[in-house]
C-alpha positions as CSV (number, residue, x, y, z in Angstrom):
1,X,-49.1,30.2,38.6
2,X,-46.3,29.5,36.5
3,X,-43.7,26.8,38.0
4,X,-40.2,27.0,36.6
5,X,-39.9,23.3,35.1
6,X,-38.8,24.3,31.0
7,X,-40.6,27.6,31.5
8,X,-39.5,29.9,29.0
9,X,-38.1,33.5,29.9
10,X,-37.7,36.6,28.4
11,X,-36.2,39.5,29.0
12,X,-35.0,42.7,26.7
13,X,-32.2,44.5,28.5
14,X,-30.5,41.3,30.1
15,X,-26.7,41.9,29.6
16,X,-26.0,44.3,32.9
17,X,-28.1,46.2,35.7
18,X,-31.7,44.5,36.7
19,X,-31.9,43.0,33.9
20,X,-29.0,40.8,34.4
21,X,-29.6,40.4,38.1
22,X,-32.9,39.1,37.3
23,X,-31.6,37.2,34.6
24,X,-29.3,35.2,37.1
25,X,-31.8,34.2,39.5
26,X,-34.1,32.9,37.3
27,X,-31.7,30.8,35.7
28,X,-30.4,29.4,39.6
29,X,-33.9,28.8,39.9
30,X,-34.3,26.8,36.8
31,X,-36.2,29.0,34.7
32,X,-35.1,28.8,30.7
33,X,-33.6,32.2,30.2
34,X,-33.0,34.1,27.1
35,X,-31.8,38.2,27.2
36,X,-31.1,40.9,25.0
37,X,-28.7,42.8,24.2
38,X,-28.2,45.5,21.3
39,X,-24.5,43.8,21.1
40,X,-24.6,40.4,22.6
41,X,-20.8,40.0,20.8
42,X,-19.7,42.0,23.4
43,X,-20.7,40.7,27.2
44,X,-18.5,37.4,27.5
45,X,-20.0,36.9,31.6
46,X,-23.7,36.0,30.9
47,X,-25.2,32.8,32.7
48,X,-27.6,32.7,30.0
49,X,-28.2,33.2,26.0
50,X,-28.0,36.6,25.1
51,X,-30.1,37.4,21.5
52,X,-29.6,40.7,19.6
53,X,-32.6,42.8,19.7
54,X,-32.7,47.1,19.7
55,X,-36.2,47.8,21.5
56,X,-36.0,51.0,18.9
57,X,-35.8,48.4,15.9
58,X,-39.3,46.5,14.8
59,X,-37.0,44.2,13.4
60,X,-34.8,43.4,15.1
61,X,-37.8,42.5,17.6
62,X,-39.5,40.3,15.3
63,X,-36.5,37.8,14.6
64,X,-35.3,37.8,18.2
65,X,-38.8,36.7,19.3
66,X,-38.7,34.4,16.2
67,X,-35.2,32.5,17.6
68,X,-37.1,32.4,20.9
69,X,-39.7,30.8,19.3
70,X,-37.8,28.4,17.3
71,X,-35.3,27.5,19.9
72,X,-37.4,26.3,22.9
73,X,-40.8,26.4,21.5
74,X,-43.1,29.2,23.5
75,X,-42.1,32.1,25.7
76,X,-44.1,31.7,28.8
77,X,-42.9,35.3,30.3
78,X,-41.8,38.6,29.3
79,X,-39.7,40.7,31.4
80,X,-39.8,44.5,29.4
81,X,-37.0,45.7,31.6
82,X,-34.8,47.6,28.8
83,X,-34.6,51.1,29.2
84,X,-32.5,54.6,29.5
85,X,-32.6,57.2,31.5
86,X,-32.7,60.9,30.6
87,X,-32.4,64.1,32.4
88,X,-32.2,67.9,31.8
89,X,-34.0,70.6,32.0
90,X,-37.0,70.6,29.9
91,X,-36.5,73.4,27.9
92,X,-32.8,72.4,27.2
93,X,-33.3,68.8,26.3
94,X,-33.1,68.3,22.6
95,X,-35.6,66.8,20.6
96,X,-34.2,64.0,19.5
97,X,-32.9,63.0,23.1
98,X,-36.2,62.9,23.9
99,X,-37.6,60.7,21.2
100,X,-35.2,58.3,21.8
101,X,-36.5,57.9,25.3
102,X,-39.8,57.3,24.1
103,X,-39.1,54.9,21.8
104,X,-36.6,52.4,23.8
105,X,-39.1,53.9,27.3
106,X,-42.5,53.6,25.3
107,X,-42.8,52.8,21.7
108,X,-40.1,50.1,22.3
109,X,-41.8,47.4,25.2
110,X,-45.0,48.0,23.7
111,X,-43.7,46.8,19.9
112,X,-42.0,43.7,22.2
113,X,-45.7,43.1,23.7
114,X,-47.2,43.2,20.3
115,X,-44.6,40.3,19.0
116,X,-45.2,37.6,22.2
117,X,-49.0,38.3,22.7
118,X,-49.8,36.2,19.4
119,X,-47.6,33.7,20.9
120,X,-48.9,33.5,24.3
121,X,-52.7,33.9,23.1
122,X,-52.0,30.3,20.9
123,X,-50.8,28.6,24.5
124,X,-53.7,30.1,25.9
125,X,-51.5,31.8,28.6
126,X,-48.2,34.1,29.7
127,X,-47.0,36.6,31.7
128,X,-45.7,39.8,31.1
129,X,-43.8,42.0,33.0
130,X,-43.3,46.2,32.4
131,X,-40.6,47.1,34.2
132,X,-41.3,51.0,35.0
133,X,-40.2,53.4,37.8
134,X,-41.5,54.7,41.2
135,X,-40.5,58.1,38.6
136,X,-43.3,57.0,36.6
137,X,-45.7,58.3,39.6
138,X,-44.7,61.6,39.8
139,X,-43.6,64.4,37.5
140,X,-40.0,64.9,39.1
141,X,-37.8,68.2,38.4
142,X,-34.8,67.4,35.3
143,X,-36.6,63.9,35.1
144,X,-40.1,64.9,32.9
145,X,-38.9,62.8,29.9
146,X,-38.3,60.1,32.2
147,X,-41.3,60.5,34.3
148,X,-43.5,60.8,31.4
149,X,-42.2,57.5,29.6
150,X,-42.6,55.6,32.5
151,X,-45.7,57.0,34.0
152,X,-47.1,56.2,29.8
153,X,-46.0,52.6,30.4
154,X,-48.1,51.9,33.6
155,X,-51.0,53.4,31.6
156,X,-50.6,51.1,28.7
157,X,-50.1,48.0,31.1
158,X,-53.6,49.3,32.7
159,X,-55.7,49.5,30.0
160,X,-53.6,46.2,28.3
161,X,-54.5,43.8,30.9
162,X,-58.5,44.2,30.5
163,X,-57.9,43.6,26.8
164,X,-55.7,40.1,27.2
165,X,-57.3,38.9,30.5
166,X,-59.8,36.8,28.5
167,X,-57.0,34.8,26.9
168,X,-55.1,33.7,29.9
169,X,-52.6,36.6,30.0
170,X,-51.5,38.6,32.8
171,X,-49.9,41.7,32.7
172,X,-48.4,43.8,35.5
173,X,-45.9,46.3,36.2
174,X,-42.6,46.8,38.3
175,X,-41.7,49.9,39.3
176,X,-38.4,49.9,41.0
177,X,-37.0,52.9,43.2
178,X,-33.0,53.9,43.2
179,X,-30.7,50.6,42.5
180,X,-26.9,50.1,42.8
181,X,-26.3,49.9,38.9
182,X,-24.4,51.4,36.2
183,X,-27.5,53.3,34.6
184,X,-26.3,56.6,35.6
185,X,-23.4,55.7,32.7
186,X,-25.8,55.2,30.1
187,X,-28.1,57.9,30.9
188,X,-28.6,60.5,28.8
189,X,-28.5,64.2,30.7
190,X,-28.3,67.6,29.6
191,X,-24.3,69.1,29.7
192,X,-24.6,71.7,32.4
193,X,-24.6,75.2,30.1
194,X,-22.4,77.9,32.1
195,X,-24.5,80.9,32.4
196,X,-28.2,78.9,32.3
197,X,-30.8,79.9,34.2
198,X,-31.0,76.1,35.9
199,X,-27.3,76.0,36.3
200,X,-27.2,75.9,40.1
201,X,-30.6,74.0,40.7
202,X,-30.0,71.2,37.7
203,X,-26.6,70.9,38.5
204,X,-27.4,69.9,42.1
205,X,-30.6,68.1,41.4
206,X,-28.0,66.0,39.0
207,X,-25.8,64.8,42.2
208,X,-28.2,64.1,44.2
209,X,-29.7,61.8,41.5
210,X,-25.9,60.1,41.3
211,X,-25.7,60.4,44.8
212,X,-29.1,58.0,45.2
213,X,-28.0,55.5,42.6
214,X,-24.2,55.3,44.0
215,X,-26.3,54.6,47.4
216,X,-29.1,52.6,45.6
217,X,-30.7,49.3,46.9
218,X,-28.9,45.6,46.1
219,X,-30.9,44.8,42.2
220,X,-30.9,41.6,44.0
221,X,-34.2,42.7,45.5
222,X,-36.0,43.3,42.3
223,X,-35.3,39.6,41.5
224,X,-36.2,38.4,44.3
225,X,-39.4,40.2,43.6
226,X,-40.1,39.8,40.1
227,X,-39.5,36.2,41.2
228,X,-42.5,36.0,43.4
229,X,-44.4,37.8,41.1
230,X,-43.8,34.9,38.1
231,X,-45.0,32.8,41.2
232,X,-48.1,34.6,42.4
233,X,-51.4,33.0,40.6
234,X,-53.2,35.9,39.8
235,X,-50.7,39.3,39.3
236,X,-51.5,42.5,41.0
237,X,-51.9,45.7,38.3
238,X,-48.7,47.5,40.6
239,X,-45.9,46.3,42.6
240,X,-43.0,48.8,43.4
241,X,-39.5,47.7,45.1
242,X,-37.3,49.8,46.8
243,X,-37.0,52.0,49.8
244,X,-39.8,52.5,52.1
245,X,-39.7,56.7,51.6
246,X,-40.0,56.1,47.6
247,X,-42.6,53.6,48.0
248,X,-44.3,56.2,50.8
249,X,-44.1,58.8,47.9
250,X,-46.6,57.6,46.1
251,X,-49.0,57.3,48.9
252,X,-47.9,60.7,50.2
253,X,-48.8,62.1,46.3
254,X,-52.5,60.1,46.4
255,X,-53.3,62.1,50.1
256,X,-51.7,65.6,49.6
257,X,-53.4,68.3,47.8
258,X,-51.1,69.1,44.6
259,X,-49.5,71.7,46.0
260,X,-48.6,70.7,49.2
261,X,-47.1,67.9,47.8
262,X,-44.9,69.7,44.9
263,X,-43.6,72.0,47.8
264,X,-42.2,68.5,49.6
265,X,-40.7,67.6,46.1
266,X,-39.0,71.4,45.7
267,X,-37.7,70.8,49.0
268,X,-36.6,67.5,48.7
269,X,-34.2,68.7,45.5
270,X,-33.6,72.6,46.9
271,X,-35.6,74.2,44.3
């Protein structure tokens, strides 16, 4: 268990959304707390530090981990919690959208991980948190990219903690559900092509998706959760926050034969 007396936090994507949320109440609680942004010049409202740092750039990953380092000493958790969203028909998406959502979704957390491990492997313990999706359990219609990324991430965090358990690291991921913040604005989506064949079905698919957001849960909650989590002595491999029909998803998707369970999904989004 790690108690929050000059603990050191930190987490990539800490200037708005979760990120920030989580951010806050760690700092009330009196954790040290350090966040990233990929322009820290420009949020004037943060509580805590904020550190330059692009999850895309290796670099950029290496010296903000390095002004961690030299600043308080150790960093006794990771919270991987930057991220973008994407959506779009398959087919329509292009490919460099795409890469970019694997490598701040993917490529990005796990070049983070590779920078702290060393670190936390010399203080012969640490904590690090993936921040995924309840998307990341299901391929969902206009959302593969998405799905995919984030569904990778709790793979990686699976086969990771086996590997870094004998050093005194624990590893576990968050998968939150629909949240009340601005990602919809900085999500990438396809532009709505007059005359495509997913007009109709992507366009609606793409309010509803707003719609959830707008009418998300308080970010408060994953906080408060990722909170208990830096608490609990021995991690689980999943937790997931949010509503109790996204949570029920997953179970529904573990009981339901494939296509019993797609048809609930074309349903759900009038496919």
């Amino acid at each position: 268990m790690i108690n929050s007396g000059n603990k050191i936090v930190l987490i990539t994507g800490g200037s708005s959304g979760i990120g920030k949320s989580v951010g806050n109440f760690l700092h009330q609680k009196g954790y040290t707390v350090y966040g990233t942004s990929r322009n820290p010049d420009k949020v004037t409202d943060s509580v805590f530090p904020l550190i330059a740092l692009d999850v895309r750039d290796a670099e950029s990953i290496t010296t903000a981990v390095a002004t961690v380092i030299e600043q308080s000493g150790r960093i006794d958790v990771l919270i991987n919690n930057a991220g973008v969203g994407i959506t779009g028909p398959l087919e329509e998406l292009p490919d460099d959208a795409i890469k970019n959502n694997f490598e701040t979704n993917l490529f990005g957390p796990i070049t983070v991980i590779k920078a702290v491990l060393p670190h936390m492997r010399t203080q012969k313990q640490g904590l690090i948190i993936n921040v995924t999706s309840i998307a990341g359990y299901m391929g969902l219609p206009y959302r593969s990219v998405y799905s995919a990324s984030k569904g990778a991430l709790e793979l990686i965090t699976e086969a990771l903690r086996m590997e870094v358990k004998p050093f005194g690291i624990s590893i576990t991921n968050v998968a939150p559900g629909d949240f009340a913040t601005n990602i919809a604005d900085r999500r990438y989506h396809a532009p709505l092509i007059k005359g495509s064949p997913y007009e109709v079905t992507y366009g609606n698919t793409l309010a509803m998706m707003d719609e959830h957001v707008d009418g998300g849960s308080n970010p408060n909650e994953m906080a408060e959760a990722i909170y208990k989590i830096i608490q609990t002595p021995n991690p689980k491999v999943h937790y997931k926050v949010g509503a109790f029909m996204q949570k029920f998803s997953i179970v529904l998707k573990r009981v339901l034969p494939d296509k019993v369970y797609e048809k609930l999904l074309m349903n759900h989004y009038k496919l």
